[in-house]
C-alpha positions in Angstrom: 0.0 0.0 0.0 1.4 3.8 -1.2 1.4 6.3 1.6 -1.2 8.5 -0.3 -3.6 5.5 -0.3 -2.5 4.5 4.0 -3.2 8.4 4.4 -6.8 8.4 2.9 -7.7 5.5 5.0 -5.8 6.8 8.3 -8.6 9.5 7.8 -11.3 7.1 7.7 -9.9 4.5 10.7 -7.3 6.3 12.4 -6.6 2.9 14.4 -5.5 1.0 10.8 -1.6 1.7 11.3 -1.3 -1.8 11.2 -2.8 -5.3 10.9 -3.0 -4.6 7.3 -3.3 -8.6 5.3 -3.4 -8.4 1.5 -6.3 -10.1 0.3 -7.1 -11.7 -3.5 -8.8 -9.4 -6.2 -9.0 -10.2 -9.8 -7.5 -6.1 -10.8 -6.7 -4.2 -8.5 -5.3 -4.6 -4.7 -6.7 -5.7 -1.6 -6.0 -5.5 2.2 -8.6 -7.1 4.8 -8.0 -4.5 8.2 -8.6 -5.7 11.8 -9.5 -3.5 14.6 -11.1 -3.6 18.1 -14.0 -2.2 16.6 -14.9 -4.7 13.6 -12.8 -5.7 10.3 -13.0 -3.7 7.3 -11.5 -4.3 3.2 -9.9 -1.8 1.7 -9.7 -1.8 -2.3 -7.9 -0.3 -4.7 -9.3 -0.6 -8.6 -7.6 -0.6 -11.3 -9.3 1.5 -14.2 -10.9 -0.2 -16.9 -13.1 0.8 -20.5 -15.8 -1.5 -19.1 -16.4 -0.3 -16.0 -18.8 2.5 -14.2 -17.6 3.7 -10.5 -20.6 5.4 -10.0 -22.8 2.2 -10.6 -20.9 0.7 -9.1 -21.0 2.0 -5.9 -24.5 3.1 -6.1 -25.9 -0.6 -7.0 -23.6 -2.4 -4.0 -24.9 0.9 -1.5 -28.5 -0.5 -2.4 -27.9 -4.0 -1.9 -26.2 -3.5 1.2 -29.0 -1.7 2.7 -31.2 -4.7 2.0 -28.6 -7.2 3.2 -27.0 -8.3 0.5 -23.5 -6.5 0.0 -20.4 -5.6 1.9 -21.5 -1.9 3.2 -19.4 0.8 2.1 -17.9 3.1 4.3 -16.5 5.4 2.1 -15.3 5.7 -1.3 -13.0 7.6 -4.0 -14.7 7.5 -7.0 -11.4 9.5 -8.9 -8.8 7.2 -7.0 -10.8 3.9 -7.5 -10.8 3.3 -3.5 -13.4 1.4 -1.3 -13.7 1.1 2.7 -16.3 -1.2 2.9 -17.2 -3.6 5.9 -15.8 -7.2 5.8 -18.3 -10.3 5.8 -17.5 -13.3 7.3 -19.1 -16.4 6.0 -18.5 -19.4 4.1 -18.6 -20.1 -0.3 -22.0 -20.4 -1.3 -22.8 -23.3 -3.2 -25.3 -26.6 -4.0 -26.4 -26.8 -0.7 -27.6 -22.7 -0.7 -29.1 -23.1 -3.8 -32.8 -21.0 -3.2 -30.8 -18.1 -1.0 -28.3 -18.4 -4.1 -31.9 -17.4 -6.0 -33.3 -15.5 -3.5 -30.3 -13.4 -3.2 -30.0 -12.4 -7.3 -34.0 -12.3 -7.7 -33.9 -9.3 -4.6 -30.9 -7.7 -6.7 -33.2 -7.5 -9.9 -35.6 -5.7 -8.4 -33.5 -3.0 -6.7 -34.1 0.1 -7.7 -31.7 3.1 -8.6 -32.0 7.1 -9.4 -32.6 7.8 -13.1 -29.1 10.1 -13.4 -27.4 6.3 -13.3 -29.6 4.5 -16.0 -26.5 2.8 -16.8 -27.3 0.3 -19.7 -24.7 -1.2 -21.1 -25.7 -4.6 -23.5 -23.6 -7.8 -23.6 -22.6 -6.8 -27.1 -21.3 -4.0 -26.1 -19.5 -5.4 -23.4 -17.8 -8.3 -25.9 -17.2 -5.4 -28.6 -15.0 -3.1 -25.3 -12.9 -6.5 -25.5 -12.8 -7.4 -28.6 -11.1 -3.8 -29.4 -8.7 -4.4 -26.7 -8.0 -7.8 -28.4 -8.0 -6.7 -32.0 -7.5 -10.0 -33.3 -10.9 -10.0 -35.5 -10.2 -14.0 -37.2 -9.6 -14.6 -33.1 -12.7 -12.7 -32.1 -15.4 -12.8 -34.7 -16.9 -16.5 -34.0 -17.1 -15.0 -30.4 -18.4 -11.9 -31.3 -20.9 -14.1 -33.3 -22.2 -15.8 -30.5 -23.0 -12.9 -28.5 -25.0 -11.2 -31.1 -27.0 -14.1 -31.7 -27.9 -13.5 -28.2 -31.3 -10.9 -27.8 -31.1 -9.4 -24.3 -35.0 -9.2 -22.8 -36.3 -5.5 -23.1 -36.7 -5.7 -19.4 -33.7 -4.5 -17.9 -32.7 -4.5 -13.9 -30.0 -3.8 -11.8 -27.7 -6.6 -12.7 -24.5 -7.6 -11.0 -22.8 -9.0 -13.8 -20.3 -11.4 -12.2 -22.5 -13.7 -9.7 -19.4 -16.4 -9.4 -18.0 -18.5 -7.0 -16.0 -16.2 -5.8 -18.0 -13.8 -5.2 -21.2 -15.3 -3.5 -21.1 -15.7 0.2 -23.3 -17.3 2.7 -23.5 -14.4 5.6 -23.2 -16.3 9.1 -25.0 -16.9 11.3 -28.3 -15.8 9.3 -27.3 -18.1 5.8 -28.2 -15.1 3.8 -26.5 -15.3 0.7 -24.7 -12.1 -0.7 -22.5 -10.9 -3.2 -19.2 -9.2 -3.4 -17.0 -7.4 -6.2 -19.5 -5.2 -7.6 -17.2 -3.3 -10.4 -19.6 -4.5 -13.4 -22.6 -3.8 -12.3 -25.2 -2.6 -14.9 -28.7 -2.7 -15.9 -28.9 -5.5 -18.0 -31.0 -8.7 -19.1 -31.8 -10.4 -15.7 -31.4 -13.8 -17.4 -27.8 -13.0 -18.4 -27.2 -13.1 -14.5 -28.7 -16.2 -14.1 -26.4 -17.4 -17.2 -23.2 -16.4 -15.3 -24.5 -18.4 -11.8 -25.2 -21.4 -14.3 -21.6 -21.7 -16.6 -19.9 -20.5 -13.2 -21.1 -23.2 -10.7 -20.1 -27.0 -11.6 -23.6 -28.3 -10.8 -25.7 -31.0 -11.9 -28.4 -30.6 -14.6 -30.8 -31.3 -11.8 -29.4 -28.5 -9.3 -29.2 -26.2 -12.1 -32.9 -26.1 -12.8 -33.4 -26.3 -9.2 -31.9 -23.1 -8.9 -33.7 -21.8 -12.3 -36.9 -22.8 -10.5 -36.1 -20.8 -7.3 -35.1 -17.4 -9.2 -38.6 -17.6 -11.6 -40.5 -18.2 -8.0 -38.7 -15.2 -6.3 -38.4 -13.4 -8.9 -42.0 -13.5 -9.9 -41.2 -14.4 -13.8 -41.0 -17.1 -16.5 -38.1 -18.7 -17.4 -37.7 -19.3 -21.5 -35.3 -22.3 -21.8 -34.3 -21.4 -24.7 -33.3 -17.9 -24.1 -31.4 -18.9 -21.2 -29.8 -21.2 -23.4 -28.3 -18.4 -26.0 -27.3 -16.6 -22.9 -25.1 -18.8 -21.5 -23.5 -19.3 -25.2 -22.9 -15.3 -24.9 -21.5 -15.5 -21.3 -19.1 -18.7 -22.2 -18.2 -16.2 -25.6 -17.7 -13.3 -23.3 -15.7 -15.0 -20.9 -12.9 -16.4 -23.3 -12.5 -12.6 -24.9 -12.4 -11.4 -21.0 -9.5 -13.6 -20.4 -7.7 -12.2 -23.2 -8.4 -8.5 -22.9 -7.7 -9.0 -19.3 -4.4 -10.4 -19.3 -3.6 -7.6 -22.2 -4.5 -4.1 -20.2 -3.0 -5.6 -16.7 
């Protein structure tokens, strides 16, 4: 950590001049602080194209106040830092399958002000990375399979990356929430649902579980075979991600 970035959080906790531990992030850098008074994370972002701070930390402020994020504590929106309170808990998985559900259903349906109608399609999104990449004989199958791919004119607050990693079962209620909320968006609920599906190695019989507890909470229909082009879009989308990724790091 720089001493601009330890001086901006000794402003914030004054009793963080140590006790710092470094803690994973996919871009960026993290540090999990410990003091008398509760644990906090502290991250730095690292800037990219596809991203929208403001969203960001407006759609993970909303889910927190409903339960379901890491709340912030403060934020740089220039610098890319985040104080947020940590969460202790355990990987959700098979097991938390309908709080898995219940959890991304109750994000849908969040609500945000109008000045962030942040929409930002999966086309889009592939087209940010495939620039990066520009490699189009590499790209264009890819790029294919995401625009055969029609988003549903019914877009929500989306979180955009519901993996593994970043869905945790809060102790001792079992309320699942998610973390890492840097590509957040309104978007096509069932693209969400995608992600949770390619991300999780479950069976065909848990995966439909959990399709059957999202339509339930979520109060909708779900169209097999519109879920099925979305997950061809986010397995597409994932293998140009790794690419622009490693390129811009």
């Amino acid at each position: 950590m720089n001493e601009q970035d330890l001086g901006w959080l000794q402003l914030r906790l004054p009793v963080c001049t140590v006790n710092l531990e470094p803690i994973a992030t996919v871009r960026g850098e993290g540090w999990r602080i410990r003091t008398p008074d509760g644990d906090y994370a502290f991250i730095r972002r690292t800037c990219a194209p596809w991203l929208t701070p403001q969203f960001e930390v407006a759609a993970q402020r909303a889910a927190a106040a409903v339960g379901l994020a890491p709340e912030l504590v403060d934020c740089d929106l220039n610098e890319r830092l985040l104080l947020m309170h940590w969460i202790d808990g355990e990987p959700a998985d098979t097991p938390h399958l309908e709080a898995m559900a219940h959890t991304l259903a109750s994000i849908h349906r969040l609500q945000l002000p109008d000045s962030l109608d942040v929409r930002r399609g999966v086309a889009e999104l592939a087209q940010v990375y495939a620039d990066i990449i520009d490699q189009p004989s590499r790209c264009g199958p890819l790029l294919d399979e995401v625009h055969a791919y029609r988003e549903d004119d019914d877009w929500v607050v989306c979180h955009r990356d519901p993996t593994p990693s970043n869905f945790l079962l809060r102790q001792p209620q079992s309320t699942a929430v998610l973390l890492d909320w840097e590509y957040a968006s309104h978007g096509d609920r069932w693209f969400d649902v995608a992600c949770v599906l390619e991300s999780f190695e479950w069976s065909a019989e848990e995966q439909q579980q959990f399709i059957d507890h999202y339509a339930r909470h979520a109060g909708v229909v779900a169209n097999a075979a519109h879920l099925r082009r979305a997950r061809m879009a986010y397995a597409a989308i994932v293998r140009l991600w790794d690419v622009a990724v490693d390129l811009v790091r």
